[in-house]
N, C-alpha and C positions, 0 to 999 in steps of 0.2 A: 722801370721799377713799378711795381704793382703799389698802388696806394687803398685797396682793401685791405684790411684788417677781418682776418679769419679767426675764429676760436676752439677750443678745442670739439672735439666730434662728440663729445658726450656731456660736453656743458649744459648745467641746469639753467633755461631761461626759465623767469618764474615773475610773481607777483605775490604781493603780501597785502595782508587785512589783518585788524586784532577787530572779538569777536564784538565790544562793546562799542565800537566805530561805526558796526556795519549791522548786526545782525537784527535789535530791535526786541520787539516780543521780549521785553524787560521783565513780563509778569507773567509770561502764558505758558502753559504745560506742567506746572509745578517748579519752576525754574524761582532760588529765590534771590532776595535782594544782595546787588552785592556795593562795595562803597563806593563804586562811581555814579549807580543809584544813589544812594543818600547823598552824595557830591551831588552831583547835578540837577537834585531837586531843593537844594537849599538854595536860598533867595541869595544872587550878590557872587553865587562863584563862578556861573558860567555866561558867556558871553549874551547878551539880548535875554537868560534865561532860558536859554535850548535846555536840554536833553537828548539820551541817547536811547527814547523811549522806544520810537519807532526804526532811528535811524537811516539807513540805506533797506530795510526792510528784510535783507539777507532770508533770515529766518524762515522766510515766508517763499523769500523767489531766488534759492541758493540753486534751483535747479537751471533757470533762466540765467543766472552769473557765471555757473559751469558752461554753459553753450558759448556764452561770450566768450571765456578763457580757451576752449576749443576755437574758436574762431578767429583770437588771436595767434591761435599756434601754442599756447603754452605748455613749456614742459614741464610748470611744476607750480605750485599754489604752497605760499604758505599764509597759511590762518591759524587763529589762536582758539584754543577752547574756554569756556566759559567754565570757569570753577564750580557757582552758584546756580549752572544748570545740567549739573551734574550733581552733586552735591549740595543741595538748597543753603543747608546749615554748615557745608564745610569740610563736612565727617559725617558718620554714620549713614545713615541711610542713603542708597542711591537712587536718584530720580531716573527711570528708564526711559523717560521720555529725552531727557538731555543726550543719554547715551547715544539712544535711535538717531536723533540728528545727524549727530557728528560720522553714526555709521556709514546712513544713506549718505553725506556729502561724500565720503570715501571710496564709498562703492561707485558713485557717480563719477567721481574723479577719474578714476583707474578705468573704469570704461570707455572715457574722452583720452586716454591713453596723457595723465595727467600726473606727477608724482606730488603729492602729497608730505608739506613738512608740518610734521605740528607742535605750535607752540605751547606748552602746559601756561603757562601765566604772562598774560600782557594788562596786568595792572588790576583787576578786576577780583580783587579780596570778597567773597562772602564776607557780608556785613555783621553775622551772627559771631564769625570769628574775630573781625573789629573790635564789637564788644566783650572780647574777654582779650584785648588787647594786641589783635592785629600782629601785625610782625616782628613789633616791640617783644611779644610773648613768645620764649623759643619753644612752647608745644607745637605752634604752628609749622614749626621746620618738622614734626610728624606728621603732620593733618596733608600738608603736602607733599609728603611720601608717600602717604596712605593713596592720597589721591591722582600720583603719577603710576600708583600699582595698579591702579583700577583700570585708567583710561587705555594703559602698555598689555593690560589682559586682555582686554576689549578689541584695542586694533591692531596691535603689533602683527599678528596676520595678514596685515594688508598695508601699514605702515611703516616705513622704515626707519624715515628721520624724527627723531624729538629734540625741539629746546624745551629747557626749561625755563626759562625765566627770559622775558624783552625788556632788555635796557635795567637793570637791575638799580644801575644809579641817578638812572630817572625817580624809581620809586624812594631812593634815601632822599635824593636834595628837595624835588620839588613835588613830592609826596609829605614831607619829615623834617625837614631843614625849613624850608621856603614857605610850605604852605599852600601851592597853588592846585596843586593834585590833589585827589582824596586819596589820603581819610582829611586832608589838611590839617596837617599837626605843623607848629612852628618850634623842634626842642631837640639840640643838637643834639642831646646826650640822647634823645630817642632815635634821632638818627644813624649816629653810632651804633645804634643797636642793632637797628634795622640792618644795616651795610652786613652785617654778620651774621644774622639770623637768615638773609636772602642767599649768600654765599651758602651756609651750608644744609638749609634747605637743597640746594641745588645740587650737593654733593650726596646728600642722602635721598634725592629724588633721582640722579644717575644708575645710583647703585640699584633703589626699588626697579627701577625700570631696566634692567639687566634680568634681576632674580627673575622675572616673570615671562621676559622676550618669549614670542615664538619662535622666533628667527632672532639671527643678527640683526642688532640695530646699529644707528647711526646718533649717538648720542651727544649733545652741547648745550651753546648757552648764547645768546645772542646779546650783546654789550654797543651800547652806544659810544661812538668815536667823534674825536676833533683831532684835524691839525693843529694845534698849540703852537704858538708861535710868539716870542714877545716882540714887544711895538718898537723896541730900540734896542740898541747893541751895547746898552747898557749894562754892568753886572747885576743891576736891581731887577731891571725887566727882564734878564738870563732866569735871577732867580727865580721871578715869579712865574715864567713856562715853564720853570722845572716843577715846581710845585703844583701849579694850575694840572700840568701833563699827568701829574701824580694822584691827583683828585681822580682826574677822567678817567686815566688808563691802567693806572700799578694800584690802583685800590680795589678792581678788579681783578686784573692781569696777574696781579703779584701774587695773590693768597690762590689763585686759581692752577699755575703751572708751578712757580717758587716754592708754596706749602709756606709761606709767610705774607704778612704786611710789608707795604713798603717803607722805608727808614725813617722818612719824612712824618711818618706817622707815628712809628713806634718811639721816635728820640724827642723831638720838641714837645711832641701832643701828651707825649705820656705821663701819666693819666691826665686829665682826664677823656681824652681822645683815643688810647689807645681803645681797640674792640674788645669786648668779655671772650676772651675764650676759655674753653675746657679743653680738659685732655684728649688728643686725636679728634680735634676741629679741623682743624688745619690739615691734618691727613684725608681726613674726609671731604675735604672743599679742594684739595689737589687730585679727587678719582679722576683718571685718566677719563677726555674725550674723545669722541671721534670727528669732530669738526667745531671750530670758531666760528658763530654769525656775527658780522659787523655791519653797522648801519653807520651810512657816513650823510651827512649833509652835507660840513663845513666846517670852514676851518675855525679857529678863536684867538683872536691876537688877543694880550693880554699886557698890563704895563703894574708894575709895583703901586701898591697905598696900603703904608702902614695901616689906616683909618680904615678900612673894611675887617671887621670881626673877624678872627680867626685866620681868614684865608690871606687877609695881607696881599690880595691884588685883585685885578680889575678887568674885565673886557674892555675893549675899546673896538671902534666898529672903523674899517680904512673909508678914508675918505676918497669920491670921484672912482670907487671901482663897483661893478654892477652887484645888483641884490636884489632878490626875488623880493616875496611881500614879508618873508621871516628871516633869511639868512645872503650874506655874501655868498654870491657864485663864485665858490673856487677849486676847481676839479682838481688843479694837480695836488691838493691837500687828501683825493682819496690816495693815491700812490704813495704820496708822504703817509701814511698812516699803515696801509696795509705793508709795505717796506717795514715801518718802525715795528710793528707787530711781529712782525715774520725774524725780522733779525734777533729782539731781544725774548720773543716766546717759542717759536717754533710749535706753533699746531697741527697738529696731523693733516689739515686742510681748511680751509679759509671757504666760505659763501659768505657774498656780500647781501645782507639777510635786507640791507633797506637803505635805497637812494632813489631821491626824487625832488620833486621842485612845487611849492603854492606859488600859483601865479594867477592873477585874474583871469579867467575865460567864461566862455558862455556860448549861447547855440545862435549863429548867424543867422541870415532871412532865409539862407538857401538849405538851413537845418545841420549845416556842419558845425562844427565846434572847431576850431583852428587854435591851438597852443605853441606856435613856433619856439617860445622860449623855452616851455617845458621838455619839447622835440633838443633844442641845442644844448640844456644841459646834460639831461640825458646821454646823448651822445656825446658830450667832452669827456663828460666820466666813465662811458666805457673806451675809450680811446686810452686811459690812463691803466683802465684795469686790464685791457691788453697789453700794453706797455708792461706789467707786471707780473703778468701771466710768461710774455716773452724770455723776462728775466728768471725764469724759472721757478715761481713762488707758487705753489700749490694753489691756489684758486678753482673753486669745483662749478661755482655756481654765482647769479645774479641776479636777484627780485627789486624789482620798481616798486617802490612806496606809490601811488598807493594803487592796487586795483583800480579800484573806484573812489568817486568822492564822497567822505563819510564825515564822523562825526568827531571833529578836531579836539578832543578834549576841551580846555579850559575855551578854547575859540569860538568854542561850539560849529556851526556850518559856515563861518563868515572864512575860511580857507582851503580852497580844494585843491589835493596831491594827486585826484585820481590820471588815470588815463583811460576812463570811462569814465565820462560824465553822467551826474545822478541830477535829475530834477527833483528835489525833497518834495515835491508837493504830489507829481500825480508818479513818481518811481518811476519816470523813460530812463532809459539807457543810451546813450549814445556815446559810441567808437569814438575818440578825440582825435585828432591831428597825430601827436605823440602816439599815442596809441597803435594806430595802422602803421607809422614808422617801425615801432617797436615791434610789432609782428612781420615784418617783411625782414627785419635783424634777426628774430626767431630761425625764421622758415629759410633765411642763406647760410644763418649759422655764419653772416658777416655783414660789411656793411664800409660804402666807403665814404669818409667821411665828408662834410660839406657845410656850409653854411646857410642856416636856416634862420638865424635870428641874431640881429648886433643888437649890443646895449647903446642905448640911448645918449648922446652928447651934444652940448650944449653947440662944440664947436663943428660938429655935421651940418646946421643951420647957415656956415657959410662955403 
C-alpha cells in the first residue's frame, strides 16, 4: 500500500497575508487612515505598543515576496486590499496610486505563473467612515459596493477569485462585543448590528462585483471556523455546543445559504438580539457563491455557565494535550468542520482560505530557521484535508496562514505564523523549515507523511 497521499491535479496551493499585517506605508501615496491605524496608535491596545506602520514592509518589497512565492512553487497568493488606499475617505474619490499597487502585484503575480485571490476586507475600515459610524451605519453596506465596483472594474481582467469579507465574526465579537480589535467598541446591541450590516454588505458587494466582471468570476466569502465540542456528555454542555456552534458557524452559515437566522437567535434573543432587517436583506445576503473560504485553526471545547452574559457558556482549554503559543493542536477538528459544513450547506466548493500554527522560531548559528512543529502541524491537517477530499467533498484549494511573519493584530510582533521568516528590524527574509517542506508538497502535488515533531511529555524523561 502506497502511503503517499496525492491531491487533485489542479489543486490551489497558495498562502495568505491581510494588507495591514504585512504591507506598511500606513501614510504614503495618498493612502488614508483606516481604524487599525487609529487602533494601534492609541496608548494600552496593542501589545509592547507596536503598530502596523511599517510592518513586513510589503509595500515597498512586494516585488522581492513575489520571487519567494515563485520560489516556493506557489500556485496562488491570497492577499487582502486595503480599503483606505484605495479610497482615502471610503467613497468618492479614488486614489490611483492605491490602485497601481494592487495592479503591478497582479501583473507580477500572473507572470510568476501565480493565481491571485483577492480579498476586498480583512478588517481595515477607512477611519473617515468610522466616524460617521462604521459598520454600525448600514450606508456603509453601499460605500462597500461602491468599492468592490471599483476594484472588480480594475482587475477583473486579470483576476478571477474575490472574497469579500475575512472572518466577518471576527469583526462583530472582537471588534464590537469584546473590544479588542478596532474600532474597539464594547456594545452588543452594536454588534448585533454589525453581524448584519457585514452580511449584506457582502451580498450587495457579490452582486456589484458580478455587474461589472470582465470575465467570469469566482465569488465568496471567507468565515472563520472551530470544532465546537462540549467538555462533557452532559445535556448542559450538549447545549452549550449547540449554541457556541451557533455563534461561530449558523450566524454566518444560516443567513448566507438558508436566507435566514439561526433559531437560536431569532426565538430566546428576540429582541433584543434579533438583527434589523428590511425587506430582501435576507435575499440579498443569500446571492449565490461561487466558492466557501474557511480558515480553521482549532477546535473549542466549551462547558455550560449560566453566569456568562448572554452566551451562557464557556471555553475551557483540555488539559495534557499539546498547544502551540495561541491554540490546541487539533487537526482532526479541520475534517470535523469541513464534513459539518459540507453536509448541512453544501457550497459549490470549499478552499481552505487559512491554516497554520505561532510557534516560537528564530534563525540558528548556521542562518537556518528550523520550525519542526509548525512543519507537523501543517502536515497533520493536510493529511485530514485529503482524507476529505477522498470522501468526495469539493475542496479546490489550500493557503498556509501566514506567508510570512507579520503584524499580529492586538499581539502585535510578539507571534510569528509565517513560513518566511521576517527579521522586523533590517526586512531579511528567510525560507523556514516549514516552508521548504511546503514547497516540495507544492511541487509533488503530494507528500508522504512522517514525523517531524512530538509534543513534549513529562513522562519521555523516563
Amino acid at each position: 500500500m502506497d502511503s503517499k497521499l496525492s491531491f487533485p491535479k489542479d489543486f490551489l496551493w497558495g498562502a495568505a497575508t491581510a494588507a495591514y499585517q504585512i504591507e506598511g506605508a500606513w501614510n504614503e501615496d495618498g493612502k488614508g487612515p483606516s481604524i487599525w491605524d487609529t487602533f494601534a496608535h492609541t496608548p494600552g491596545k496593542i501589545f509592547k505598543g507596536e503598530t502596523g506602520d511599517v510592518a513586513a514592509d510589503h509595500y515597498h518589497r512586494w516585488k522581492e515576496d513575489v520571487d519567494l512565492m515563485a520560489t516556493l512553487g506557489l500556485r496562488a497568493y491570497r492577499f487582502s486590499i486595503s480599503w483606505p488606499r484605495v479610497l482615502p475617505t471610503g467613497k468618492g474619490v479614488i486614489n490611483q496610486a492605491g490602485i497601481d499597487f494592487y495592479s503591478r502585484l497582479t501583473d507580477y503575480l500572473l507572470e510568476k505563473g501565480i493565481t491571485p485571490l483577492a480579498t476586498m476586507y480583512h478588517w481595515d475600515l477607512p477611519q473617515a467612515l468610522q466616524d460617521e459610524g462604521g459598520w454600525t451605519n448600514r450606508n456603509t453596506t453601499s460605500y462597500f459596493s461602491d468599492y468592490c465596483r471599483i476594484m472588480v472594474d480594475k482587475l477583473s481582467d486579470r483576476v478571477t477569485y474575490w472574497a469579500t469579507f475575512n472572518e466577518p465574526a471576527v469583526v462583530v465579537m472582537d471588534g464590537h462585543l469584546f473590544g479588542s480589535h478596532a474600532p474597539g467598541i464594547q456594545d452588543f446591541s452594536a454588534a448585533v448590528k454589525v453581524a448584519h450590516n457585514l452580511l449584506l454588505a457582502h451580498g450587495l458587494g457579490v452582486q456589484a462585483m458580478r455587474a461589472v466582471a470582465h470575465q467570469p468570476i469566482k465569488a465568496g466569502i471567507v468565515l472563520n471556523t472551530a470544532d465546537v465540542q462540549p467538555a462533557s456528555d452532559s445535556d448542559e454542555d450538549k447545549q452549550a455546543a449547540a449554541c457556541a456552534n451557533m455563534f461561530l458557524l449558523g450566524l454566518m452559515l444560516d443567513p448566507l445559504y438558508k436566507g435566514k437566522y439561526p433559531d437560536l437567535i431569532t426565538d430566546p434573543f428576540s429582541p433584543p438580539a434579533a438583527p434589523p432587517t428590511l425587506a430582501d436583506d435576507l435575499k440579498v445576503i443569500a446571492t449565490p457563491m461561487d466558492f466557501q473560504g474557511l480558515n480553521y485553526y482549532s477546535r473549542a471545547v466549551v462547558k455550560s455557565n449560566p453566569a456568562v452574559p448572554l452566551l451562557g457558556f464557556e471555553e475551557v482549554h483540555p488539559q495534557g494535550d499539546d498547544f502551540s503559543e495561541m491554540w490546541e493542536v487539533y487537526p482532526q477538528g479541520l475534517s470535523n468542520v469541513l464534513q459539518r459544513v459540507w453536509k448541512e450547506y453544501h457550497p459549490a466548493n470549499i478552499i481552505v482560505t487559512e491554516n497554520g500554527a505561532c510557534v516560537a522560531d528564530g534563525v540558528d548559528v548556521d542562518g537556518n530557521v528550523r520550525d519542526p512543529r509548525r512543519l507537523q502541524y501543517i502536515q497533520d491537517h493536510l493529511i485530514q484535508l485529503h482524507t476529505c477530499i477522498q470522501k468526495g467533498l469539493p475542496i479546490t484549494g489550500y493557503m498556509v496562514w501566514s506567508l510570512m511573519d507579520n503584524f499580529e493584530w492586538a499581539r502585535g510582533y510578539s507571534k510569528r505564523f509565517g513560513v518566511i521568516y521576517v527579521d522586523f528590524e533590517t526586512q531579511q527574509r528567510i525560507i523556514k523549515q516549514s516552508g521548504k517542506w511546503y514547497s516540495q508538497v507544492i511541487r509533488e502535488n503530494s507528500f508522504v507523511p512522517q514525523v517531524y515533531y512530538r509534543p513534549f511529555s513529562p513522562n519521555s524523561l523516563h
